[in-house]
C-alpha positions in Angstrom: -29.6 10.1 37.3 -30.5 6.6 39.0 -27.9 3.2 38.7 -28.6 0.4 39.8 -25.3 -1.2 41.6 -24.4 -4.8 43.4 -22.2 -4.2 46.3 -19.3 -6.8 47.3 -18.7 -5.8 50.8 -15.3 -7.2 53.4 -13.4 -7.1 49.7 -9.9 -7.0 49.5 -9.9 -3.5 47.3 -12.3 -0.7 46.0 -13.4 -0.5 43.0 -16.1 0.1 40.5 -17.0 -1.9 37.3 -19.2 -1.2 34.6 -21.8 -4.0 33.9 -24.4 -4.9 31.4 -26.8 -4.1 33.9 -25.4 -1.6 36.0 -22.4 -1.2 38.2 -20.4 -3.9 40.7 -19.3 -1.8 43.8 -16.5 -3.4 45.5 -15.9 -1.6 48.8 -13.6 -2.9 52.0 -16.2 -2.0 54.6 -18.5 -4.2 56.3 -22.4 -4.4 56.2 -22.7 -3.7 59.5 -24.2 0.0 60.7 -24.4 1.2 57.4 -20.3 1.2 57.1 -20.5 -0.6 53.5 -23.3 1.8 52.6 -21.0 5.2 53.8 -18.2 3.4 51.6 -20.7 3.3 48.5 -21.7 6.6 49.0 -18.1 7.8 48.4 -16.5 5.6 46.4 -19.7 6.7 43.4 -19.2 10.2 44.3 -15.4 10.1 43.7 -16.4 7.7 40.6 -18.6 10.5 38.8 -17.0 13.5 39.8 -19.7 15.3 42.3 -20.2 15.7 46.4 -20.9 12.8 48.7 -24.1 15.1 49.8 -25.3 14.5 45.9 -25.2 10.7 46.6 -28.4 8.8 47.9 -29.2 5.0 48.5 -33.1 5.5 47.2 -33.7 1.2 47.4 -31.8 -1.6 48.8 -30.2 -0.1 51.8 -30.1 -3.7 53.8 -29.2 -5.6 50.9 -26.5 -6.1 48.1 -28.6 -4.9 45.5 -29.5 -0.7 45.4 -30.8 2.3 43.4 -28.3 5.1 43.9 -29.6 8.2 42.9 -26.8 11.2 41.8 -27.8 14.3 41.8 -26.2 16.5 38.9 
């Protein structure tokens, strides 16, 4: 299954909200060396139930807009 998300980093809590057009990630990390990108990665696996090693950034891994695939 692919989602498309917008991710919030440096926010003041973790979350994840359902959209019209996908998901708003809000994670605490920042975007720098892939730290917000590690805090996606595990805040949607602990969001749909499955491993971290079943979560992938497929597009948009230097910007706030990405294509998450979850493998099921």
């Amino acid at each position: 299954m692919k989602i498309g998300i917008k991710v919030i980093p440096r926010s003041s809590r973790e979350e994840i909200v359902k959209t019209d057009g996908g998901y708003l990630v809000r994670v605490k990390a920042q975007p720098k060396e892939g730290k917000a990108n590690e805090a996606v990665i595990k805040l949607v696996a602990e969001h749909f139930g499955v491993a971290r090693s079943e979560v992938r950034i497929t597009s948009g891994l230097s910007g706030r807009n990405k294509i998450v695939e979850i493998r099921t």
